[in-house]
C-alpha positions in Angstrom: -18.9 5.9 21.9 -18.7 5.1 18.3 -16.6 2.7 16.8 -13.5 3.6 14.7 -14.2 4.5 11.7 -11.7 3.0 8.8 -11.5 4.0 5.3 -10.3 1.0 2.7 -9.0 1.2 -0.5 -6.5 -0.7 -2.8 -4.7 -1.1 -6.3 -5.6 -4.4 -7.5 -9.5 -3.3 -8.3 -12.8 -3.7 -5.6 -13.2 -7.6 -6.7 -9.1 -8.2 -5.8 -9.4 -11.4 -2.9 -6.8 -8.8 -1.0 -9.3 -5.9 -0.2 -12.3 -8.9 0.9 -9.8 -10.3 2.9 -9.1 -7.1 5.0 -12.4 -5.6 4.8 -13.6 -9.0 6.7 -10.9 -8.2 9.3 -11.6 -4.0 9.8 -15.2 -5.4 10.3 -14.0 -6.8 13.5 -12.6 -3.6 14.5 -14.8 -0.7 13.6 -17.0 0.7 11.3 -16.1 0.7 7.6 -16.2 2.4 4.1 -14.5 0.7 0.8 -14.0 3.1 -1.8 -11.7 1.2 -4.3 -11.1 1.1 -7.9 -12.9 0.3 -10.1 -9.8 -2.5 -11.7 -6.4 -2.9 -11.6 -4.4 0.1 -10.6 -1.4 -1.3 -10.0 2.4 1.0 -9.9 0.1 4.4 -9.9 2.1 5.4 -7.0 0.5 8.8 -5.9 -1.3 9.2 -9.6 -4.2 11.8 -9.5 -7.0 11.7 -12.8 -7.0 15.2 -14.4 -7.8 14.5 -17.4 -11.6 12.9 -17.4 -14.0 12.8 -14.0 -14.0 10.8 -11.5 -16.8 8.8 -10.6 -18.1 6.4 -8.2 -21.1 4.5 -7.3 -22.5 2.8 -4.0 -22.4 -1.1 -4.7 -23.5 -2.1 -1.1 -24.2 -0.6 2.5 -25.2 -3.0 5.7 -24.3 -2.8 9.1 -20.7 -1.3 9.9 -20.0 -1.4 6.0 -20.2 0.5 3.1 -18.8 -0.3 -0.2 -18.3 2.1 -2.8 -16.3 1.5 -6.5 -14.3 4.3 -7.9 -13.5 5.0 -11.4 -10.0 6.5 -10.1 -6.4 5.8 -9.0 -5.9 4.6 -5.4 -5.3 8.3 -4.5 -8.3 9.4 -5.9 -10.1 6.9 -4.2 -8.8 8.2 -0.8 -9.5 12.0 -1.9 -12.7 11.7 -2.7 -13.7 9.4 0.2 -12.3 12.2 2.6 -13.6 15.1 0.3 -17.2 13.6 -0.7 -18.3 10.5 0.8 -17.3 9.8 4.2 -19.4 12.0 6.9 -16.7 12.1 9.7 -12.6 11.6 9.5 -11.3 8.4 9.6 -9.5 6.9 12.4 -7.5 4.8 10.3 -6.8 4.5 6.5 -5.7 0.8 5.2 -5.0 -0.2 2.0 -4.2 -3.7 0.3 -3.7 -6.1 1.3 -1.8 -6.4 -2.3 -0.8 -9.0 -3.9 2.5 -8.9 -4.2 5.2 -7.2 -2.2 5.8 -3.3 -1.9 9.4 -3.7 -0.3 12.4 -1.8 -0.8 12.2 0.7 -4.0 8.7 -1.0 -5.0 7.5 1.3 -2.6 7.7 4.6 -4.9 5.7 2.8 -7.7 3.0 1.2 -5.6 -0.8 2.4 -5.8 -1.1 0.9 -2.5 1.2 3.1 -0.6 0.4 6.2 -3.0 -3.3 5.6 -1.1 -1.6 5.4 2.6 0.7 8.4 1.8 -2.4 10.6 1.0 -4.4 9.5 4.2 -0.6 10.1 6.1 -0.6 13.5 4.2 -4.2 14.2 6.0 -2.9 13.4 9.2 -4.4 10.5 9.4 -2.7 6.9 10.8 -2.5 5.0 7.7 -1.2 1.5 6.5 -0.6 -0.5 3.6 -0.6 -4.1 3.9 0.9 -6.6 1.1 1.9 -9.9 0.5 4.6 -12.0 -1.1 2.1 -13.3 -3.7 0.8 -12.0 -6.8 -1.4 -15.0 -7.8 -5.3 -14.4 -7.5 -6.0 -17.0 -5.2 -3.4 -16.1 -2.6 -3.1 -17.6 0.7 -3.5 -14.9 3.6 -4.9 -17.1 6.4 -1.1 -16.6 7.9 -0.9 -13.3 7.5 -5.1 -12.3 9.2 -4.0 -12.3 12.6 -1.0 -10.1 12.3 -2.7 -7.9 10.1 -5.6 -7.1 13.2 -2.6 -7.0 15.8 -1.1 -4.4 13.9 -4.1 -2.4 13.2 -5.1 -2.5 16.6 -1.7 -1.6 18.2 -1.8 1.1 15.4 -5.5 2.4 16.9 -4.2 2.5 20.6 -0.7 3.9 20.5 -0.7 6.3 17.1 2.7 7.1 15.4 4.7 10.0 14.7 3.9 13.2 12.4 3.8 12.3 9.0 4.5 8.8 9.5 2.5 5.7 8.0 3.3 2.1 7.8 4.7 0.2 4.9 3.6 -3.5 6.3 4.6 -6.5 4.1 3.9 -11.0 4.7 6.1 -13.7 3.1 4.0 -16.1 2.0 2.9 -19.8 4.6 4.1 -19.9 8.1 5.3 -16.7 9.7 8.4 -16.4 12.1 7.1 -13.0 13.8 7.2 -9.7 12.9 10.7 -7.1 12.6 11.0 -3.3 12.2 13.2 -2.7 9.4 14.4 -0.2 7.1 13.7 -0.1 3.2 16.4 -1.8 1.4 18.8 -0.5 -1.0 18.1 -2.4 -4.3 17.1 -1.5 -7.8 15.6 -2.8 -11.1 17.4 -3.8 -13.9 16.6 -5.9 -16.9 13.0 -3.8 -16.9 11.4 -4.4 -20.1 10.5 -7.5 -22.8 11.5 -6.9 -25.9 9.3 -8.4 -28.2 7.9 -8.4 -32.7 4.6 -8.0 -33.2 3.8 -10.2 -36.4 4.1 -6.8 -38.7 7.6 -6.9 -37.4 7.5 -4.1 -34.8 8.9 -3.5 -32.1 6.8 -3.6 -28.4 7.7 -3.8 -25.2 6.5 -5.8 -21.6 7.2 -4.3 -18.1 9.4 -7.2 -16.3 12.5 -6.8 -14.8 15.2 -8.4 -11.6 15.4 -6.9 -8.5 18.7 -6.4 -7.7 19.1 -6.2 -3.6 22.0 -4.3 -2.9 22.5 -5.7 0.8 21.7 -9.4 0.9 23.8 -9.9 3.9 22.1 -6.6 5.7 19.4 -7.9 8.6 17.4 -4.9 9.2 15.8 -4.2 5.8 12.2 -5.6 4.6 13.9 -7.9 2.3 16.2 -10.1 5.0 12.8 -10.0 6.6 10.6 -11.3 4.0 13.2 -13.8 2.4 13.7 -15.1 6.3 9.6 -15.9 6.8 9.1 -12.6 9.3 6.4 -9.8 8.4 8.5 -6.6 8.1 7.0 -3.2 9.3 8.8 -0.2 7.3 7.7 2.9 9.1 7.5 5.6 5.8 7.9 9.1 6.2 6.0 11.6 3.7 8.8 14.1 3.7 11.4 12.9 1.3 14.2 15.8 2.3 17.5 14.3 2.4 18.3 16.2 5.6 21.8 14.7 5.5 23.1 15.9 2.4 21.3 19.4 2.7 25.2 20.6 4.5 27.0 18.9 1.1 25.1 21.0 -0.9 25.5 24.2 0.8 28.9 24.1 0.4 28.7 24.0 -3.0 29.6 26.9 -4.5 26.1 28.8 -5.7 
């Protein structure tokens, strides 16, 4: 039998400690391909390139690996791995492990997820792993252990049609794992005003995340501010199937 085989890919770039740190652990596991970017892709979401080629290059094949660097978007990495490089599907499609959460609304604007929503979209079981750290020389010894369990419960029991996971770690000691929902928050204060020295006006991406349900205790949020990993299973189909009654009553 062969082993699984499991496709990796990212948003903070092939060199990122995140992606060494869970290609190390998919080793133990199964057979693996990186394709990752080639830097920083960070909040591409589901970005595609259309506008230049694509390209990627093999930077190292041994046993059970193979390493390949992309000059695309997280998405593209994951389209061309399925389309061009790998020579049989995937059994499993991680991506991360980030640095630096993609709870509640981060998840629309994360390259991360936008690479585990394209292998969900192929049908096949996919997972984005992040943690509460942005710094380059993050800590994820804590987090190594629950990141095979997961995988490996992923392997044996599957999930649901167009369904993927949204995992994310606080940062030191971990209290367990939850299931939760995404929380309601938003961004506010978003951008940096600042003059450059011809007195201009430019602007930095920054912002506070407002959480709209501090007190709620089944959202990613309560679980990362309380030291548990939370697992957000993440649906591709984005049909408000509640509302769809509201609107046919309107009057069209």
């Amino acid at each position: 039998m062969n082993k699984p085989l499991i496709l990796i890919t990212n948003d903070d770039g092939h060199d990122a400690p995140g992606i060494e740190v869970l290609t190390n652990l998919m080793t133990q596991i199964g057979d693996v391909v990186v394709v990752a970017p080639d830097g920083a892709r960070s909040a591409q979401s589901n970005a595609l390139t259309v506008t230049h080629p694509v390209r990627f290059k093999k930077v190292e094949e041994k046993e059970g690996l193979i390493r390949y660097v992309c000059t695309g978007t997280p998405t593209d990495c994951v389209k061309l791995a399925l389309n061009e490089i790998v020579d049989r599907r995937p059994d499993l499609i991680v991506a991360g492990i980030n640095h630096g959460t993609n709870s509640a609304i981060n998840v629309i604007y994360s390259g991360t997820m936008g690479a585990v929503l394209e292998g969900c979209e192929n049908g096949i079981l996919s997972i984005g792993f992040s943690i509460n750290d942005h710094s380059s020389n993050a800590d994820f010894s804590h987090f190594e252990k629950y990141v095979l369990q997961i995988a490996r419960e992923a392997l044996k029991n599957g999930l649901p049609h167009a369904t993927c996971l949204n995992v994310n770690a606080p940062v030191g000691e971990i209290a367990g794992i939850r299931v939760a929902r995404q929380c309601d928050g938003r961004w506010t204060k978003e951008y940096a005003k600042r003059i450059d020295p011809r007195g201009g006006s430019y602007f930095w991406l920054t912002g506070n995340f407002e959480n709209h349900e501090p007190d709620a205790e089944d959202t990613d949020e309560w679980a990362l501010d309380h030291g548990y990993i939370s697992i957000v299973p993440t649906k591709i189909d984005l049909t408000a199937y509640a509302a769809m009654d509201t609107v046919r009553n309107w009057n069209l």
